[in-house]
N, C-alpha and C positions, 0 to 999 in steps of 0.2 A: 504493500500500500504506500503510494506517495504521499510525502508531506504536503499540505497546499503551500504554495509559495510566500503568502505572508504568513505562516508559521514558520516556517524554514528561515525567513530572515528577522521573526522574533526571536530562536531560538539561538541564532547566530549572535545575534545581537547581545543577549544575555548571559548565554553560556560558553562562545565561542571566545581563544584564545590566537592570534594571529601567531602565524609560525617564526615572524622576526621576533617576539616575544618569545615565545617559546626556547628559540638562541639564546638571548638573553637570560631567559633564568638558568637555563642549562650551567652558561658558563661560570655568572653568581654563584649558583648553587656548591659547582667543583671548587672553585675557590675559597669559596665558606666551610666547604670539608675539607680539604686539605690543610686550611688555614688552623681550623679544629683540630685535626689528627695532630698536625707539628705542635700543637701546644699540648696538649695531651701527651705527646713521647717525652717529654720535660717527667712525667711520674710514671713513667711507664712499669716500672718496678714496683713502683709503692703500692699503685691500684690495682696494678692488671696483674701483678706474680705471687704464687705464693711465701714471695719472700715479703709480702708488703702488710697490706692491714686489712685483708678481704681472701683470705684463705678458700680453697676452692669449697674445702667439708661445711664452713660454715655458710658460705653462699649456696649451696643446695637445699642446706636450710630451710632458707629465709625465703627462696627466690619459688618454690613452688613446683610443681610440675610442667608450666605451662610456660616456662622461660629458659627457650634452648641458646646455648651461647656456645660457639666453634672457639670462644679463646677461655674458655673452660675446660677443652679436650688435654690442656696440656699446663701446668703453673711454671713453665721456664722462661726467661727473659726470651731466650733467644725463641720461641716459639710465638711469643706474644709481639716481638719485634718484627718474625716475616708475616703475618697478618696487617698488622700497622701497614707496613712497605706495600704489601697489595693492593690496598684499599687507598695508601695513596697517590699510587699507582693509577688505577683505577678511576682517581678524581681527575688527575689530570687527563686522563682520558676524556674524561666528561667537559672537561676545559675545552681542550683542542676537537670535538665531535670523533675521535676515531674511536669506530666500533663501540659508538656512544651505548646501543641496549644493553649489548654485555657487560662494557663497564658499566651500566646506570644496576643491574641486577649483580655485581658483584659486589658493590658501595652499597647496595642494598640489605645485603646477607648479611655481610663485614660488619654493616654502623652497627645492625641489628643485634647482632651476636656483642657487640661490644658494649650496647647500652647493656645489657642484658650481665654483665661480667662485673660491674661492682653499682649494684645499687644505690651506695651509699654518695657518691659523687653526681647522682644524673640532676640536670636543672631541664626545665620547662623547654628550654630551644632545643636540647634533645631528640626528644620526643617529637616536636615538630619537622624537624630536618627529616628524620626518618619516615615520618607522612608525606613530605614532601617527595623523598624520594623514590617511594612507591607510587606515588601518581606518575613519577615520569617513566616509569616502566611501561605504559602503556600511552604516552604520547610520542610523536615522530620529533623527540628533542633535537636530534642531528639531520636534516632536514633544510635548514638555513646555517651560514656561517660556521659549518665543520668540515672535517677530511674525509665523511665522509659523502657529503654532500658536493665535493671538489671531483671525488676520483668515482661517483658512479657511473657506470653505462647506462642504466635507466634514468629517464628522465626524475629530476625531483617535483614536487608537486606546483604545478604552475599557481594554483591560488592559494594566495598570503591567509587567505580565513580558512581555520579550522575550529570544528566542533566534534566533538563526542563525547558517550560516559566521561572518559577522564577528562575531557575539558570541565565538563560540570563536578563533576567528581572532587578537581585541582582547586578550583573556584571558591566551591563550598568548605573545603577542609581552610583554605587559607581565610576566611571570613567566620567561621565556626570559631576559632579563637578569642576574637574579639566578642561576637554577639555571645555565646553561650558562659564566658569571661565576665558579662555585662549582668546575663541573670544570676548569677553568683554573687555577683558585688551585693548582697542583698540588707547591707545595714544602714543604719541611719548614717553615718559617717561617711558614704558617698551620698546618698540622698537623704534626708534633706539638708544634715548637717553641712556638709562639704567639708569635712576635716580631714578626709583619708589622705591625700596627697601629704598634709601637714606630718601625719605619724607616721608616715611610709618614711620622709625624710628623716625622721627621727631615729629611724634604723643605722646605725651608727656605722655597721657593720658592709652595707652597702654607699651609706652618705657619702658624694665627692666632694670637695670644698666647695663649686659651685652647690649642690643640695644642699649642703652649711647653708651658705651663705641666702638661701631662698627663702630659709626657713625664719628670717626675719623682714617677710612681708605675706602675714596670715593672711589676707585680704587677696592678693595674686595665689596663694597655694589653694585657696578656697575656689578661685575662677578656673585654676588648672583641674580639679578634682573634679567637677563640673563639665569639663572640657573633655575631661578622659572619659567620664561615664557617658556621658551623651553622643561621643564619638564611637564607642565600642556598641553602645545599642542601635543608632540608627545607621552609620556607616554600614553594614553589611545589608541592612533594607535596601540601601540607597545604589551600594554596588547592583542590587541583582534588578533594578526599576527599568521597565520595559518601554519606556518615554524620555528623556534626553540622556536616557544612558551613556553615551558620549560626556559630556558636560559631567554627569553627577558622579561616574566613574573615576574620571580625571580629579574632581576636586576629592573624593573621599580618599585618594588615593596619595595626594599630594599632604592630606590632612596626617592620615597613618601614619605617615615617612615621618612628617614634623614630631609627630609623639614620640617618637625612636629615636629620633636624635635626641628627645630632647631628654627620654629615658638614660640614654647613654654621657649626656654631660652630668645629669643631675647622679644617676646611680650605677654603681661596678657590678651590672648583673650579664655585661657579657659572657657568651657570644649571643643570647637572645632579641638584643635587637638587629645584629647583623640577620641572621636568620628570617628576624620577623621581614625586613627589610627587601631581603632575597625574595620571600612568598609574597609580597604586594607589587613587584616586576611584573606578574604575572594579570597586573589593572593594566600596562602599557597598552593600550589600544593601537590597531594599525593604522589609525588616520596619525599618529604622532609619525610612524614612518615613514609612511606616505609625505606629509610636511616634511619632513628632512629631506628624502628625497628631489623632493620639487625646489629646495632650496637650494641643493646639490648641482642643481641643472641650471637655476638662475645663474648660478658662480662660473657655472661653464661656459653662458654664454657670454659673461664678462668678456671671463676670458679671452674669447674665441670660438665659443661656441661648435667646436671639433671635438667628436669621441676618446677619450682617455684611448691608447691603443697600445698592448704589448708585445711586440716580436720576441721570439725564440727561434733558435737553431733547428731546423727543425728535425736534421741528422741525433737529436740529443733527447733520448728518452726524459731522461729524468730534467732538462729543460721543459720541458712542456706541462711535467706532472709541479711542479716549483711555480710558474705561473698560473696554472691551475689552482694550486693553494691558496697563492696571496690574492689572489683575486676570488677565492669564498672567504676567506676567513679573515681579509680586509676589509667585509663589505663592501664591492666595487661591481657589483651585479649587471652596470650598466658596459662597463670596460670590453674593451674589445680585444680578442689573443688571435693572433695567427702566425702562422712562420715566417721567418724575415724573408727568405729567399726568395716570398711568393710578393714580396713588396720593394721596387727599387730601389729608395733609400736608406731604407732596413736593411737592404742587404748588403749595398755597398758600407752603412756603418758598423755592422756585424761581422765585414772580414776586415775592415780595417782594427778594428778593435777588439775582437775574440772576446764578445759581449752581448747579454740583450740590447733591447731596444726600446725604451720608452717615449711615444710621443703626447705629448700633453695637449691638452686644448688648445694652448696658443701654438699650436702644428713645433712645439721646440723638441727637440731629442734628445734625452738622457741616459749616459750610459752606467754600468757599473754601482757603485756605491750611490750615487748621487738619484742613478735612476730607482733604487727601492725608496731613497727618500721619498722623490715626488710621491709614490705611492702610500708610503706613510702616511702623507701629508694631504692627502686626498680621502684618505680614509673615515667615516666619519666618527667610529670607531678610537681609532688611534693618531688622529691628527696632531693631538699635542706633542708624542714623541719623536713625528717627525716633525715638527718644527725644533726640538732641544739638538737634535741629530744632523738640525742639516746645516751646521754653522761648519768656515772650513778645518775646523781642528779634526772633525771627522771625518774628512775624506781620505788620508792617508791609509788609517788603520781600517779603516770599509775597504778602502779599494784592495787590502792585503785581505781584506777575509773574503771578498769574493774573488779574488784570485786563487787565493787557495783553494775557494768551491770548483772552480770550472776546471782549472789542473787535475782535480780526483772526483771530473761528473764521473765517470764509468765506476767508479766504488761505488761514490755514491748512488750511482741507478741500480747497482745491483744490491745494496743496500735495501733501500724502497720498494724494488721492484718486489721484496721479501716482507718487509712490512707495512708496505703501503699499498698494496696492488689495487689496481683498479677493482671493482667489484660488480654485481648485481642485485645487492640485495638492497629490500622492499623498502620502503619507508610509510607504510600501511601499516594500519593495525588489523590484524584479524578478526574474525567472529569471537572467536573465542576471547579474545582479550577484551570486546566491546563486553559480554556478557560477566566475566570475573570483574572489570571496573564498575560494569552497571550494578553487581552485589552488595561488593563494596560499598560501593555509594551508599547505599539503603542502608548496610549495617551497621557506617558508623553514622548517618543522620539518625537509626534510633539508640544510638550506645550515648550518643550526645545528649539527647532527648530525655532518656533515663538521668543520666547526667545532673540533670537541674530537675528532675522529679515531675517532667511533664509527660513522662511515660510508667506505668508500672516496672519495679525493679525483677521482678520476674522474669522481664525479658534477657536481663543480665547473664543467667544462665547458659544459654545457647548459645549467646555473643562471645564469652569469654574466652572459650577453649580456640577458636580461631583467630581472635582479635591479638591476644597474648600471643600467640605462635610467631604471628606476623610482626607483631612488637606494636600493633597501631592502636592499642588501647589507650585512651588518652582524658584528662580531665581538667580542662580550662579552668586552674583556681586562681589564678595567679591576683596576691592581695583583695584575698574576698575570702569570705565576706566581708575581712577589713583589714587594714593591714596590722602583721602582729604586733603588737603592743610590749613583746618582748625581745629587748637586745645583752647587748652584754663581751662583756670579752675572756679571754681564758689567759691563768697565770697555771703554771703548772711547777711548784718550787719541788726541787730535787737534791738527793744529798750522795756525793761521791764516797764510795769506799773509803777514802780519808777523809770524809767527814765533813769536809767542803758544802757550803749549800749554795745553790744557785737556781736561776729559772732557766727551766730547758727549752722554752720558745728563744730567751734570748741569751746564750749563756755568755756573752761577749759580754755583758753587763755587770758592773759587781752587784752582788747580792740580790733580794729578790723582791719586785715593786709590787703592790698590788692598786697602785694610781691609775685612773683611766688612763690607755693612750691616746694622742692628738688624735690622729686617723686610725679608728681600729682596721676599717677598709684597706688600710696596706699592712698590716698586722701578718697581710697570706700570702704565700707568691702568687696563688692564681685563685681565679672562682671557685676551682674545685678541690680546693682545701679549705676554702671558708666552708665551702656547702657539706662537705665532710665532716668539718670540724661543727656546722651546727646540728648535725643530728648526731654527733657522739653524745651531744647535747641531750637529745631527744630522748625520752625514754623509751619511745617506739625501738630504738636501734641502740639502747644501752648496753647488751648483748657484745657489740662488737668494740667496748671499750677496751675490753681484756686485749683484742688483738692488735689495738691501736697503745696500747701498755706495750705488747710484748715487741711489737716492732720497734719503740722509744729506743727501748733496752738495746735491740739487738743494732741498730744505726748505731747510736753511739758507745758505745762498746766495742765495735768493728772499729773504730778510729782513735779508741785510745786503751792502753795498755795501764796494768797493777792498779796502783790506787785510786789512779782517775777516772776509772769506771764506773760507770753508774749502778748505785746501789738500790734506791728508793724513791720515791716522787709520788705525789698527789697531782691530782688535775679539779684545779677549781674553774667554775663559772662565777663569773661577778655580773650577778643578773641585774639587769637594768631594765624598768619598765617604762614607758613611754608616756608620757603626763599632758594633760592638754596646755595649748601654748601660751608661754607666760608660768609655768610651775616650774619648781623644781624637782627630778626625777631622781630616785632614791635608788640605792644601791643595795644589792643583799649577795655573800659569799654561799657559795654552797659549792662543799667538796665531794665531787660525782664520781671520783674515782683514787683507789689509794692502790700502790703495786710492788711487787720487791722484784728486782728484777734476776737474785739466787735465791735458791733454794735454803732457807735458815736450818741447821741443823736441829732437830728432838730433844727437849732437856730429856737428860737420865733418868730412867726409872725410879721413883722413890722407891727406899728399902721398907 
């Protein structure tokens, strides 16, 4: 049965994602994983091995039947480190579009298995990145602006608008955050009070000097909390409005971003707003491309109004698959390649020079170094680095790297011709793929739905044993119902086998403070030792304070010898509650944890 034709262009309208978009988040997306994995191998010990604080016996625990994780199969560095390397492998894949579904499905297993491997460090962007990268499993991500998009024999798909399940599917997960975020927020301190932003700031633990410093003018934190809550409820209506969807698109979309920046000056809850940041790419409409485009073309007729034009050798395999690339993955869709031979002054400057051939708009011709510049520079993409590039300090050392290229094309073609060969395959999605996205769809609109209690929790059931496998079980709390009211920092005093006391967070220090410090926020090297360090907090996960003891011991004990080894230490919280503005917030010690880190000898038997 055919659609009627204004359904088809409602449905495009609303649920459809244009495939230069699509490019776009693709590459976001790998960069924000990769970006993630390299900050994550900074502990890759500590969280991911059983030498660290999240031992495999105890994570079997904890973690349920329904949380399978590949870097659980093994607790050795070196095991957990070639996993890592795959998967960042694999992003970069997703970067540059080669054999983007494999890598999009092996970044998929990888993240998945990895959130999955130490609970006790996951935050909120997590969880989304890994939705996110399940929906591009079943979109034609490499399609625009990749290699693989460069080196097909079939044609790629001539029109820019696409839709299907995972377009709606990608849409709704990425707007599901905020709105189902929105019915959460359910206290008076978003509505009617407007105080949440005020005690969000108050969180000492996240607060950056700018949050400090906002948090003396209640009157602006009350218009921001206001601002957030009214944005996360109606912006996702507003995205999916079937009437200047254009228009309301664009502004919701530009609104989201500003929230994320401005999450990111005020609070250290990265990588979450990168993340969030990367999944709202995906409002890019194609009329913004199309505008580029057209702008692209006014510049050219400045110019001279002549087609950008590439010559190549065309005796030279791997010349033609090279301008092939930079002309997909420059963005320069309009640019014209043909062999110099078959052009007169192409050819005569191609043997004069043992070079391509660049002619620009204004009919001028560049060779060598200078001629990737213009393309740089043409790019709309990466124009700014070819303007940094094309001053003459670089011409030298350009003109020696692509000298060196054309000296060893024949390595290099048979290089490529091995990992880059041209290819056939589809950039369709099958039946099958439309059917498991359109499921999807449905099962996490009602796992969301239960979610905020607008569905019976019954349905939970049947959702879970798949939803968990998959890893896409998810729950938008983030500060809601309000934010917590409780912060605080940790002193942890210890005393060495000689008797020595000192604090183990800072032992550079003489003896042992229990003062607030300035920034508790840099108290951590990264997020994922605050966020670790607040649920050793938690009594949820009290459990794993013994192994977050026995690791203290075993670190520093590895670095020092006889009596400067560590004997003993407590782990306090100096709990701090959060007070409305204008009070002063009290302070309370409580010691959560005490540990020896040998074994004391048995007094003797009374006789």
């Amino acid at each position: 049965m055919r659609i009627p034709a204004w359904l088809e262009s409602l449905l495009g309208r609303v649920f459809g994602i244009d495939l230069r978009t699509l490019a776009l988040f693709r590459i976001a997306l790998g960069l924000v994983l990769f970006s993630d994995l390299v900050a994550r191998s900074a502990d890759l010990t500590v969280f991911y091995t059983d030498a660290g604080v999240m031992p495999r016996a105890w994570l079997l625990a904890v973690n349920g039947p329904w949380r399978i994780s590949l870097h659980s199969a093994n607790g050795e560095p070196w095991f957990i480190w070639t996993l890592f390397i795959i998967e960042m492998l694999a992003a970069l894949m997703m970067v540059f579009g080669w054999r983007t579904r494999l890598a999009t499905l092996v970044v998929f297993v990888l993240h998945a298995s990895l959130l999955n491997r130490n609970i006790m460090v996951l935050l909120g962007g997590d969880v989304l990145i890994t939705c996110l990268i399940f929906w591009g499993l079943f979109l034609p991500l490499g399609a625009r602006a990749s290699i693989d998009a460069a080196l097909a024999n079939t044609p790629t798909p001539a029109d820019n608008r696409y839709r299907s399940w995972a377009t709606a599917g990608l849409l709704l997960q990425v707007m599901s955050v905020y709105f189902f975020s929105a019915i959460l927020k359910n206290d008076a301190e978003w509505w009617p009070d407007g105080t949440a932003v005020d005690y969000a700031l108050q969180i000492d633990g996240y607060a950056t000097p700018i949050g400090h410093w906002l948090r003396n003018f209640p009157q602006l934190t009350s218009a921001l909390t206001y601002y957030v809550y009214f944005l996360e409820w109606l912006g996702p209506i507003l995205v999916f409005s079937p009437i200047f969807s254009r228009t309301l698109r664009f502004a919701v979309m530009v609104q989201l971003m500003l929230m994320h920046v401005g999450f990111l000056l005020c609070l250290q809850i990265s990588p979450f707003p990168y993340i969030s940041l990367v999944s709202l790419t995906t409002l890019v409409g194609g009329w913004l491309w199309d505008a580029a485009d057209r702008a692209g073309q006014r510049r050219a007729v400045r110019r001279g109004g002549l087609p950008l034009r590439i010559f190549y050798d065309k005796d030279c395999g791997f010349c033609r698959k090279s301008v092939l690339l930079l002309k997909t993955l420059l963005l320069l869709p309009r640019a014209q390649i043909a062999p110099a031979q078959d052009h007169a002054r192409a050819k005569a400057l191609l043997e004069a020079n043992y070079s391509w051939v660049i002619i620009d708009h204004d009919d001028r011709a560049y060779l060598k170094w200078p001629a990737y510049v213009v393309l740089l520079r043409r790019s709309p993409l990466l124009a700014p680095l070819g303007w940094l590039l094309s001053g003459a300090w670089a011409v030298k050392p350009g003109n020696a790297v692509y000298e060196f290229v054309g000296r060893h094309r024949d390595a290099f073609g048979v290089i490529t011709a091995k990992l880059l060969p041209y290819h056939n395959r589809s950039f369709r999605i099958g039946l099958a793929g439309q059917l498991v996205s359109g499921l999807v769809l449905f099962s996490l609109l009602t796992w969301n739905l239960i979610s905020v209690h607008w569905l019976p929790e019954a349905f939970y059931k049947p959702l879970t044993p798949p939803l968990r496998v998959i890893r896409l079980d998810q729950y938008w709390n983030m500060f809601a119902p309000f934010p917590s009211h409780e912060d605080g920092w940790f002193v942890i005093p210890a005393r060495k086998i000689n008797g020595e006391e000192f604090d183990l967070l800072h032992p550079e220090r003489p003896g042992v403070s229990y003062d607030k410090p300035r920034w508790i926020s840099r108290e951590w090297r990264n997020i994922r030792w605050h966020k670790y360090m607040e649920r050793i907090w938690s009594a949820e996960f009290s459990q794993n304070r013994l192994y977050f003891g026995q690791y203290l011991c075993r670190s520093w004990n590895a670095a020092h010898d006889g009596s400067k080894q560590l004997d003993t230490f407590k782990i306090i919280y100096m709990l701090e509650r959060s007070v409305p503005w204008g009070q002063t917030p009290t302070v309370e010690q409580m010691v959560i944890w005490r540990h020896e880190c040998f074994d004391k000898p048995s007094p003797p038997p009374s006789n």
